[in-house]
C-alpha atoms as a printed R data frame, in Angstrom:
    type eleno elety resid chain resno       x       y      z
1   ATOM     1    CA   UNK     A     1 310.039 -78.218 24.125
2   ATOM     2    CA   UNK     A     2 313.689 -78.719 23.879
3   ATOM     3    CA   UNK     A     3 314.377 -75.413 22.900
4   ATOM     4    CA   UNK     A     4 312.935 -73.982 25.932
5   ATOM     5    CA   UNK     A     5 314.471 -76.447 27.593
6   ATOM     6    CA   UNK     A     6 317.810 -75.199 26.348
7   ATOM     7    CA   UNK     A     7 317.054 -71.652 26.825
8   ATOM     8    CA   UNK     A     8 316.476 -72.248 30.652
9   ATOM     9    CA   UNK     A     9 319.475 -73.963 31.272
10  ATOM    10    CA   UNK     A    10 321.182 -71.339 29.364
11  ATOM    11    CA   UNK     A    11 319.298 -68.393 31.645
12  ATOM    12    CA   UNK     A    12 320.239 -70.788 34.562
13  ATOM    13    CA   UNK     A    13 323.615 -70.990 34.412
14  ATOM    14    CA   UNK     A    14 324.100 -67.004 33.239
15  ATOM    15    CA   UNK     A    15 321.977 -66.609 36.447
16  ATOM    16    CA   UNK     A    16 324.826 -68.906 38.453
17  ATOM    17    CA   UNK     A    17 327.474 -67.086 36.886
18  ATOM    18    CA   UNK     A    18 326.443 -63.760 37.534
19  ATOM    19    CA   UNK     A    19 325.641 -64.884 41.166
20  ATOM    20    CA   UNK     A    20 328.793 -66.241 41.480
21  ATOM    21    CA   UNK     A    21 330.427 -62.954 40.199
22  ATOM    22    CA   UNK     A    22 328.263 -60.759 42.962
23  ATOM    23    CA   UNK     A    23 329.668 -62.744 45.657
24  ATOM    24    CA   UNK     A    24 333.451 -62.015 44.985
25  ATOM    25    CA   UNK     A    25 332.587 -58.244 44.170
26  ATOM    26    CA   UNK     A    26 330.883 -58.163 47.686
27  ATOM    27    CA   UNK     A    27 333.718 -60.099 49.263
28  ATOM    28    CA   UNK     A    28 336.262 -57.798 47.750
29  ATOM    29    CA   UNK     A    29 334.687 -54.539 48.955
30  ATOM    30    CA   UNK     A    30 334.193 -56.267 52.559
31  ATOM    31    CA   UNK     A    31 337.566 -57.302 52.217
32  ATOM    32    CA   UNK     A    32 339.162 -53.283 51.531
33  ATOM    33    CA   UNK     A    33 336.331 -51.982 53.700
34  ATOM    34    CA   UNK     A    34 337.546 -53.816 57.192
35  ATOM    35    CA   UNK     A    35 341.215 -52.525 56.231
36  ATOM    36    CA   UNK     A    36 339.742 -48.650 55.482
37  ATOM    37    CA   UNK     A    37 337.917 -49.169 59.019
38  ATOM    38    CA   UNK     A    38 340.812 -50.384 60.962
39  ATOM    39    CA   UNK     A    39 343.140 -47.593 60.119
40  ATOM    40    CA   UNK     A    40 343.809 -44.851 61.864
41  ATOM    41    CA   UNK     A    41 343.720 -44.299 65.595
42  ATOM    42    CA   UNK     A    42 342.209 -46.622 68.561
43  ATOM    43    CA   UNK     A    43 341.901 -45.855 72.187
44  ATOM    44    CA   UNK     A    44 341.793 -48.547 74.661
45  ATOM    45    CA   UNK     A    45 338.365 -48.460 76.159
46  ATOM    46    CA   UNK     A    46 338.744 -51.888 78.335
47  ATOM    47    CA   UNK     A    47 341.215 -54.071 79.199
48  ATOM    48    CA   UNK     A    48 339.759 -57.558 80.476
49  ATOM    49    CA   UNK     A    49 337.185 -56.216 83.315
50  ATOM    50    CA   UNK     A    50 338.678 -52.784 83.618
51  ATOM    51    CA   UNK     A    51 336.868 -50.064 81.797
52  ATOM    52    CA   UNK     A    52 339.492 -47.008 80.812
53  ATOM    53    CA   UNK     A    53 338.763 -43.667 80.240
54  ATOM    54    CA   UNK     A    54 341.065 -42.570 77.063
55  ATOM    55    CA   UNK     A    55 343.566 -39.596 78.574
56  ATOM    56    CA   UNK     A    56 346.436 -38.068 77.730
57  ATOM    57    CA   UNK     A    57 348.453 -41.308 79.162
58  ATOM    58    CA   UNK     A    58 346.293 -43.900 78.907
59  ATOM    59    CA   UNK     A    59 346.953 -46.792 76.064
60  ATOM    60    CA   UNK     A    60 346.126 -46.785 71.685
61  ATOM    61    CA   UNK     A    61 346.824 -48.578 69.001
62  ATOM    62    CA   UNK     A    62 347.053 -47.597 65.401
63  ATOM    63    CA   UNK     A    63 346.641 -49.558 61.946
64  ATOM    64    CA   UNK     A    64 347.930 -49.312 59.084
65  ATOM    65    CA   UNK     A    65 346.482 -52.002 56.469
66  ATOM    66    CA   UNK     A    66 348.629 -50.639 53.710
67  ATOM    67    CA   UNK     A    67 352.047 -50.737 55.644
68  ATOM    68    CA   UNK     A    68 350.908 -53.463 57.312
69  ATOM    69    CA   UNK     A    69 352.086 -52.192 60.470
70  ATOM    70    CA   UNK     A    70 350.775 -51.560 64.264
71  ATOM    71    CA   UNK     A    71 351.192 -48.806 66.370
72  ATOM    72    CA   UNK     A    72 351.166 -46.879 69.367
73  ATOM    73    CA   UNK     A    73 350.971 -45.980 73.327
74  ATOM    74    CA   UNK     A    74 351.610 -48.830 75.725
75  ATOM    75    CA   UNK     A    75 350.155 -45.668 78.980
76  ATOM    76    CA   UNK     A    76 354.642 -44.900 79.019
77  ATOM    77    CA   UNK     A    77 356.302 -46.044 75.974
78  ATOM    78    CA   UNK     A    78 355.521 -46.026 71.758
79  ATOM    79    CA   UNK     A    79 355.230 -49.419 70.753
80  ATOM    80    CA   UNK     A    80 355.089 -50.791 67.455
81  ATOM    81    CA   UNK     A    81 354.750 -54.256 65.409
82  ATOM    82    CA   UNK     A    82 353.898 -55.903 62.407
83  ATOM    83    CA   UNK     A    83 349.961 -57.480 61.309
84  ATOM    84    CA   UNK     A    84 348.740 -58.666 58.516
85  ATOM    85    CA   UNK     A    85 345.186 -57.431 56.976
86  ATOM    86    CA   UNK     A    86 344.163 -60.172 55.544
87  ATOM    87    CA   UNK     A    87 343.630 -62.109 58.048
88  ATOM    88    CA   UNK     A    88 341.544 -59.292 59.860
89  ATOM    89    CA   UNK     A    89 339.269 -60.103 57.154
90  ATOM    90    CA   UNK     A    90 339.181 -63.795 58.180
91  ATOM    91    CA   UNK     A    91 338.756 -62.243 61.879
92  ATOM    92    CA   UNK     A    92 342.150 -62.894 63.014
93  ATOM    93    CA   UNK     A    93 345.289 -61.070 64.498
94  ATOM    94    CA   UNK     A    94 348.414 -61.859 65.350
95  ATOM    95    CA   UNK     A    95 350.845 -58.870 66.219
96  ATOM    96    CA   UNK     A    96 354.194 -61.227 66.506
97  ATOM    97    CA   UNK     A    97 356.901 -59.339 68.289
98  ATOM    98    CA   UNK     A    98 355.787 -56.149 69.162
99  ATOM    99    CA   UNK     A    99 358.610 -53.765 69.957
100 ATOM   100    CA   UNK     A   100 359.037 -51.045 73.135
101 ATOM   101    CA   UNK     A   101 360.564 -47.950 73.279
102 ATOM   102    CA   UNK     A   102 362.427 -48.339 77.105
103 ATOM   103    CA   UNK     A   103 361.270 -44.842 79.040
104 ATOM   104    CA   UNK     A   104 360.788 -45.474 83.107
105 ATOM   105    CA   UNK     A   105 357.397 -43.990 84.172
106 ATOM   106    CA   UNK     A   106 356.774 -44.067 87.648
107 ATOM   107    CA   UNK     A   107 353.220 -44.081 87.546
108 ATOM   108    CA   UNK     A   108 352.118 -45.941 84.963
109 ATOM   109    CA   UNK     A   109 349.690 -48.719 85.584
110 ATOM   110    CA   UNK     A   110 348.813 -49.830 82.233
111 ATOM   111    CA   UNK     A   111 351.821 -50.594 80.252
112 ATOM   112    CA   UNK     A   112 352.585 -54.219 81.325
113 ATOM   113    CA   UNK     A   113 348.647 -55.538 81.500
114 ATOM   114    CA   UNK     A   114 348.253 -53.986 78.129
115 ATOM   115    CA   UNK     A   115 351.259 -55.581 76.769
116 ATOM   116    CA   UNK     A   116 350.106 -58.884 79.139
117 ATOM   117    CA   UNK     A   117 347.041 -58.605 77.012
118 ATOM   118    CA   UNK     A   118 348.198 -57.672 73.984
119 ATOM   119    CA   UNK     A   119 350.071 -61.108 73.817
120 ATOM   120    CA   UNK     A   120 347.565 -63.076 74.208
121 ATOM   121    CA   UNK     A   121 345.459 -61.369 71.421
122 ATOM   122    CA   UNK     A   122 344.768 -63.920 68.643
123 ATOM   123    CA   UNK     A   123 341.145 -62.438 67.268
124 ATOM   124    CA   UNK     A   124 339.433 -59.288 66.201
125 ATOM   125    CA   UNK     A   125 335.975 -58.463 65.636
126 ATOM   126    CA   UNK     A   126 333.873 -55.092 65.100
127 ATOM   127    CA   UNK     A   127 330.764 -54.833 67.300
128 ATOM   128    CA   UNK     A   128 327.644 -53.384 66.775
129 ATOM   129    CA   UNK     A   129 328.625 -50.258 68.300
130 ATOM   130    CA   UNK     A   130 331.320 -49.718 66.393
131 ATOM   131    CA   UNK     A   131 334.385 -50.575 68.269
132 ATOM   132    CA   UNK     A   132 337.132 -53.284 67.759
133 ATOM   133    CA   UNK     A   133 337.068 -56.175 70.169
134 ATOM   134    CA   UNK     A   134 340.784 -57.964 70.102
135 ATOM   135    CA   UNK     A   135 340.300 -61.776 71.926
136 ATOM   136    CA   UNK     A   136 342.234 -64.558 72.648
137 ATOM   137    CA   UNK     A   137 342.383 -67.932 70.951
138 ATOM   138    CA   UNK     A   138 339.378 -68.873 72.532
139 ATOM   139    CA   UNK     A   139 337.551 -65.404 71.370
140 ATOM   140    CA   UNK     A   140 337.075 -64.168 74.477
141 ATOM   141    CA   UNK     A   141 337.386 -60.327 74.405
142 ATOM   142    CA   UNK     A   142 340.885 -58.919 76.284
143 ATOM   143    CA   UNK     A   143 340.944 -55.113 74.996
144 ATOM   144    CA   UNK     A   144 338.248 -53.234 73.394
145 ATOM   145    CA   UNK     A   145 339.218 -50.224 70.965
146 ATOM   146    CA   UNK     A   146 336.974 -47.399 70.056
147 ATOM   147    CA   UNK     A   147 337.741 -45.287 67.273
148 ATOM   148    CA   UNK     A   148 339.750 -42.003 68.178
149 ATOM   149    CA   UNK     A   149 338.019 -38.839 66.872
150 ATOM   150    CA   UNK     A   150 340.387 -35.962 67.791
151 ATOM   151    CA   UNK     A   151 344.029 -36.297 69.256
152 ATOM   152    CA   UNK     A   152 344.370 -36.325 72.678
């Protein structure tokens, strides 16, 4: 009786172990997967209530989890800043100073709510239709990105 007794707790704690192992793999690959799927290209798609339809001067962003850098299109101006991936994986953001090229546009109406919004941003989420969803410190959604399949 004691050596099955033994030979369970044995089984047991190999079973723990091995468990334990699984759940770090999958952490890992959710960990490199959510920087593969943020980089690359993002067009605004909304901006609080406004819904935008991307154009050739309407806003993006752009990731790059390796560089650990942000990019892009503020509707009149390239902007650019810094981020840091793994706390995308933790499902925050935090852009800290993002920088402005300094072109006048006369008729751009996006570039100061975006960067009104983009200041605020302190979370990011993926939804279940496959765009990025950048909210506040109280989670509520101020931009939503959707994945940019050719360039504009």
């Amino acid at each position: 009786m004691k050596f099955v007794t033994y030979v369970l707790s044995v089984f047991c704690f190999c079973l723990t172990l091995t468990a334990c192992g699984a759940k770090k793999e999958a952490q890992a690959s959710s960990k490199q997967l959510s920087t593969k799927l943020l980089n690359g290209e993002w067009d605004v798609i909304k901006m609080g209530n406004e819904s935008i339809t991307p154009g050739e001067n309407t806003p993006y962003m752009g990731f790059s989890g390796e560089e650990k850098r942000m990019f892009g299109f503020t509707g009149c101006n390239r902007m650019f800043g810094q981020f840091n991936p793994e706390d995308v994986t933790k499902g925050n953001i935090d852009f800290g100073a993002v920088g402005c090229t300094r072109m006048a546009c006369a008729d751009d109406s996006y570039e100061q709510p975006f960067l009104t919004a983009l200041n605020e941003v302190k979370t990011i989420k993926y939804n279940s239709k496959g765009e990025i969803e950048l909210g506040d410190s109280t989670g509520k959604t101020v931009i939503v990105l959707k994945k940019r399949t050719e360039e504009l």
